[in-house]
C-alpha positions as CSV (number, residue, x, y, z in Angstrom):
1,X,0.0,0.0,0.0
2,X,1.5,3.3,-1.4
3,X,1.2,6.3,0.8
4,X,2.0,9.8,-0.1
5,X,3.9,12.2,2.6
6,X,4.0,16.3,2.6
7,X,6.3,18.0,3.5
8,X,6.2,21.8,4.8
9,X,9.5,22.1,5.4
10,X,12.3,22.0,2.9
11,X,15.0,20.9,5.4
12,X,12.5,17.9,5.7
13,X,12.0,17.1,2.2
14,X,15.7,17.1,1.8
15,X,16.3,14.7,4.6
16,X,13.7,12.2,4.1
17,X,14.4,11.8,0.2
18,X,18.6,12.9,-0.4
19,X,19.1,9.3,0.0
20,X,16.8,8.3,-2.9
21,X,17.5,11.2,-4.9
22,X,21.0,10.4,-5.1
23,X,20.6,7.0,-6.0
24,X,20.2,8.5,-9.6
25,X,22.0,11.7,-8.8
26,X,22.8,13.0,-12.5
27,X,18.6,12.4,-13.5
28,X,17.6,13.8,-10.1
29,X,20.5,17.1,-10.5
30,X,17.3,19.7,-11.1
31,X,15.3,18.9,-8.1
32,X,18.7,18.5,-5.7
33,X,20.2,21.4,-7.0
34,X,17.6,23.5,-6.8
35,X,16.7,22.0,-3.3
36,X,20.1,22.9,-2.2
37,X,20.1,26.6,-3.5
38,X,16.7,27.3,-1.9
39,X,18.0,25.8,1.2
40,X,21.3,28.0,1.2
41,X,18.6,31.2,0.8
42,X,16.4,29.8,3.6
43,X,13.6,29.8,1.6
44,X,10.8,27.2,1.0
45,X,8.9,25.8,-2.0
46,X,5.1,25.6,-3.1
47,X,4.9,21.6,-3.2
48,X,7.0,18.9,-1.5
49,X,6.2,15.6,-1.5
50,X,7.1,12.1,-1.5
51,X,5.4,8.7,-1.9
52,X,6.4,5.5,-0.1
53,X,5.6,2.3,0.0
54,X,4.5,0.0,3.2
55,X,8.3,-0.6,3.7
56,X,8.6,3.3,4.0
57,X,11.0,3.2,0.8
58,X,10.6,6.1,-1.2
59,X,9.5,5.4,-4.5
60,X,8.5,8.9,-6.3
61,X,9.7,12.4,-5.0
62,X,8.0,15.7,-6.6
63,X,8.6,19.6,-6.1
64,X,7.0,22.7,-7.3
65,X,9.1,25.8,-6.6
66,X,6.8,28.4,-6.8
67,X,3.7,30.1,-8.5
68,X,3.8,30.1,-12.3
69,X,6.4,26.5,-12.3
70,X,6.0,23.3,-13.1
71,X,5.6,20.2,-10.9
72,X,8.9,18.3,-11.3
73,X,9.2,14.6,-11.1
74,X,11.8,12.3,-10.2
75,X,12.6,8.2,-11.1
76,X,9.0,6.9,-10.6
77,X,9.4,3.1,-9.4
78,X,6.2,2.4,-9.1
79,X,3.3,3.7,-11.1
80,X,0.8,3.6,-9.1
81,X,2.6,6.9,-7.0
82,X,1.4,9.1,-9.9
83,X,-2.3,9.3,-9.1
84,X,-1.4,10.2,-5.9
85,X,0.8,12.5,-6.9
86,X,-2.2,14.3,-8.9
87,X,-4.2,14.3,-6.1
88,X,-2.2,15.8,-4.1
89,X,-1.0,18.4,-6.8
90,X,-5.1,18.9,-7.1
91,X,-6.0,19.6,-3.2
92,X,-3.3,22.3,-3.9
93,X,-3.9,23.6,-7.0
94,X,-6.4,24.4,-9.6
95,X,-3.8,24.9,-12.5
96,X,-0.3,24.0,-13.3
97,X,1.8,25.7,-16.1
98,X,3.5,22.3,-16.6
99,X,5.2,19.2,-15.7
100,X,8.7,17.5,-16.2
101,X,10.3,13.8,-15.8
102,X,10.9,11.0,-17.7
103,X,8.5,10.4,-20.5
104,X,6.2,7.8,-20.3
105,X,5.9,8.9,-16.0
106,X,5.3,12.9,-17.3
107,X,2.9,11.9,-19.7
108,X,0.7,10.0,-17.5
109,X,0.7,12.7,-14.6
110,X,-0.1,15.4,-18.0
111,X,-3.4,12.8,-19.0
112,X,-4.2,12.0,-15.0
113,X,-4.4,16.0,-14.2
114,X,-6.3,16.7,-17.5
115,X,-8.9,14.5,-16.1
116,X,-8.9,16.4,-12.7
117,X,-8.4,19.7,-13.7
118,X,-9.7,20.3,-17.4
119,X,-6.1,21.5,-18.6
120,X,-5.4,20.0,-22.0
121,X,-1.7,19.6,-22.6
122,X,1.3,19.0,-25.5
123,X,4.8,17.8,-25.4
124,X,6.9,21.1,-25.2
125,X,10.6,19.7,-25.2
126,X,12.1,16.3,-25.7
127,X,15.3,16.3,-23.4
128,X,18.3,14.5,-23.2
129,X,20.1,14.1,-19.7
130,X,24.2,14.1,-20.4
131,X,27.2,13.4,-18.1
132,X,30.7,14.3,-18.7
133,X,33.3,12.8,-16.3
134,X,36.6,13.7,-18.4
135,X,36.8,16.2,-21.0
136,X,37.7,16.1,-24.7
137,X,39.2,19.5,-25.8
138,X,37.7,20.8,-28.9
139,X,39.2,21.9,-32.2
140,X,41.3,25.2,-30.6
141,X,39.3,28.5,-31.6
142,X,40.4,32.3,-31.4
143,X,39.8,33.8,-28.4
144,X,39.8,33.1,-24.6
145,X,36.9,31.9,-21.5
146,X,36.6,34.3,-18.9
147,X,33.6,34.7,-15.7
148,X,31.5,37.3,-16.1
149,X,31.6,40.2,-13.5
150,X,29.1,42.8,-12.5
151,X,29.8,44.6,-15.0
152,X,28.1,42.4,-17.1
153,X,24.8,42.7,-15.4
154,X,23.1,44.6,-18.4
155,X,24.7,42.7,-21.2
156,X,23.8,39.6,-19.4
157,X,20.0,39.5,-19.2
158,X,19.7,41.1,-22.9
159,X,21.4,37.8,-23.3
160,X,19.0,35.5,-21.1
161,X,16.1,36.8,-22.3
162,X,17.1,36.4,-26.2
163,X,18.1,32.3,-25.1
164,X,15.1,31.9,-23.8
165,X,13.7,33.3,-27.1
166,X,16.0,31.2,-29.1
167,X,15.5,28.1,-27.3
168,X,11.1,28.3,-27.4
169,X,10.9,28.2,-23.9
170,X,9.4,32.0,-23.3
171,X,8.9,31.9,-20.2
172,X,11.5,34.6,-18.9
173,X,10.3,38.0,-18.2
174,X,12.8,41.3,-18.3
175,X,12.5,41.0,-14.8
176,X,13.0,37.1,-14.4
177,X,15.7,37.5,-16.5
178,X,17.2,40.9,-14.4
179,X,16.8,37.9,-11.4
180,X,18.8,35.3,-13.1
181,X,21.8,37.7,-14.3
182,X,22.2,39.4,-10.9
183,X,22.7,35.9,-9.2
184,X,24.8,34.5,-12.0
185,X,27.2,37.3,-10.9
186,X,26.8,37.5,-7.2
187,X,29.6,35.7,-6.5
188,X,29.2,32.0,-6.4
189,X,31.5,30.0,-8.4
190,X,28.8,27.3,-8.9
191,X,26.1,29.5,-9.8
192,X,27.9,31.5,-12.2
193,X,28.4,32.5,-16.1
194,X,31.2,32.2,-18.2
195,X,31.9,34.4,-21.4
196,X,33.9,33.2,-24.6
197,X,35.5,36.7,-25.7
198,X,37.0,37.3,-29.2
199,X,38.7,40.0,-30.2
200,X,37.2,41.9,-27.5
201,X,33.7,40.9,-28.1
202,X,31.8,38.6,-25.8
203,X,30.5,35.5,-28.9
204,X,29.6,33.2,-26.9
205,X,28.6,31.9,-23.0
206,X,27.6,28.8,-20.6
207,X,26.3,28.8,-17.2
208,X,27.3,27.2,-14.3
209,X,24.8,25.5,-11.9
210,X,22.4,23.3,-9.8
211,X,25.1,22.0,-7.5
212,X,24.8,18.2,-6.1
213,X,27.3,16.1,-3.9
214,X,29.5,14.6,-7.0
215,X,28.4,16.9,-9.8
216,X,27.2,20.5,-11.2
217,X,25.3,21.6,-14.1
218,X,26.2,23.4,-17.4
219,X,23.6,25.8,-18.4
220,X,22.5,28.3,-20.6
221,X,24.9,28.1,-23.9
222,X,24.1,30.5,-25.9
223,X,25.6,31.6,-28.9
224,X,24.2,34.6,-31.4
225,X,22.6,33.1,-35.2
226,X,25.1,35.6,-36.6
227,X,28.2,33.8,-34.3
228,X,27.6,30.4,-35.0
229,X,30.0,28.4,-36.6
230,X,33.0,29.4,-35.4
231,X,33.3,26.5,-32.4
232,X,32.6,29.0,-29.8
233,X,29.8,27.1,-28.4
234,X,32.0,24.3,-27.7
235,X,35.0,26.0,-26.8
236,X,32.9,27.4,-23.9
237,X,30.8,25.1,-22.9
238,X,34.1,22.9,-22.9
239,X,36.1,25.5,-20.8
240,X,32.9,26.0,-18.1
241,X,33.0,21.8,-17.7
242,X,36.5,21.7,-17.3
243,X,36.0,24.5,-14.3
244,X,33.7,22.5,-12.7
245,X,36.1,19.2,-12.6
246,X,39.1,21.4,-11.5
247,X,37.1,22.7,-8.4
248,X,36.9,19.1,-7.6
249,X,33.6,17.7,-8.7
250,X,33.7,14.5,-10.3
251,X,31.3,15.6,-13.2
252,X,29.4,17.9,-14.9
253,X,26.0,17.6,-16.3
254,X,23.6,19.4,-18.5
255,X,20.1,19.2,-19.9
256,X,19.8,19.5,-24.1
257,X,16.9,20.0,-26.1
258,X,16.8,16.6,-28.2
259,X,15.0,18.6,-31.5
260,X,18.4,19.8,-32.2
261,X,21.2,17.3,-33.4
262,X,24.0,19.5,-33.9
263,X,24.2,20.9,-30.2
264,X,23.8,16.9,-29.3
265,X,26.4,16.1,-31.4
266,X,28.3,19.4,-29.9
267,X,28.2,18.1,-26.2
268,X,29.2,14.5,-27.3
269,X,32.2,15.6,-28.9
270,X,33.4,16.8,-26.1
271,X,32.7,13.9,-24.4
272,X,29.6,13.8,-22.4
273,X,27.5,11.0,-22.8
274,X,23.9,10.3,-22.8
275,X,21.7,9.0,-19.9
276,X,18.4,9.5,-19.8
277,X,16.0,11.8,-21.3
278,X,13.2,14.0,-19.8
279,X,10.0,15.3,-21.2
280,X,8.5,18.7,-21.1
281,X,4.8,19.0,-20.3
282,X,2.9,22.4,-21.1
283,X,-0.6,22.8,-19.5
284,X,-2.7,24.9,-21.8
């Protein structure tokens, strides 16, 4: 008999599921990371929740950070946690923007809420989950990696705001995006930006992020239609990962959007491999 638990309190949420989390740590990285950030800000989240079974083993985990974000899902081991999970959801919402995990377990939480809520839903994204434990160095390219300062506060959201364009995502406001630049350059080596500069113009950039134990993600590589081409996206993206293994991680990880081959191919050429792959739900 399955039984879903609430949680009110982060700190609890984190203790009660880390272990099962980091079973699959590279799969689980968005929900620990972000777990771990909003812990480090003492702040809390909209939805926690796990479901276990008679045993009191954990066999589904989901989080919702705040207004306006998806429901996240982790590994589901046993199915019959997701109409649980859609209760639950239900009792505390009447509409979701979204919901992520792996595809078959996103899907069914997408057709279960439709039922309880009315929201029709598509696929938005098809992702693919990658790991990199040792780097391959790309092709060499002109110019040189460097982290982004203060200084690039304003430069820096023009430039969130046109990835989110560029990826189909939309969902970043100017202010969101304001948000995300200021703590990209607060300070924090794992939550941070890097910049690929050429002949004194920024080309290209990755992020740095969502911390776990072993591992931390690469984020937000973006390169301009008009910069493509030239390898700066790998040369970047390569000189973030390699960051992350010489401040003594033991990998690096980072979500792609599986409707573009070439940016695949980019990632795997520099030697990160494919694990697992996560779909995008979008409540209409």
């Amino acid at each position: 008999m399955l039984k879903l638990v609430r949680h009110s309190e982060l700190s609890s949420f984190s203790q009660s599921t880390l272990p099962y989390l980091n079973q699959d740590e590279v799969t689980h990285n968005l929900i620990l990371g972000v777990t771990a950030r909003f812990l480090a800000a003492g702040r809390n989240m909209d939805f926690l929740a796990h479901v276990e079974d008679g045993s009191g083993r954990i066999v589904a985990v989901a989080m919702r950070t705040a207004e306006n974000t998806s429901a996240v899902l982790s590994n589901i081991e046993d199915e019959a946690a997701i109409p649980l999970l859609v209760d639950a959801f239900a009792q505390a919402f009447d509409r979701l923007p979204g919901a992520m995990g792996r595809p078959e377990e996103a899907s069914r939480f997408a057709e279960l809420w439709q039922q309880a809520k009315g929201q029709n839903y598509h696929t938005k994204m098809e992702q693919g989950i990658y790991r990199l434990d040792t780097l391959i160095p790309p092709r060499a390219v002109s110019g040189k990696a460097r982290r982004g300062t203060k200084d690039d506060f304003d430069f820096l959201t023009q430039w969130i705001q046109e990835f989110d364009v560029d990826t189909g995502l939309r969902e970043v406001t100017p202010q969101i995006a304001a948000e995300i630049a200021e703590r990209k350059l607060a300070g924090d080596f794992f939550d941070s930006v890097w910049f690929w500069e050429d002949e004194n113009k920024i080309v290209s950039m990755a992020g740095i992020g969502r911390q776990t134990e072993n591992g931390a993600g690469i984020g937000l590589v973006y390169t301009p239609a008009e910069r493509r081409g030239h390898g700066y996206a790998s040369a970047i993206t390569a000189a973030a990962s390699q960051a992350i293994l010489d401040a003594g991680k033991k990998f690096c990880f980072l979500y792609t959007d599986l409707g573009f081959p070439t940016s695949n191919k980019i990632y795997q050429a520099i030697g990160y491999r494919h694990l697992n792959n996560h779909r995008l739900i979008a409540f209409e």
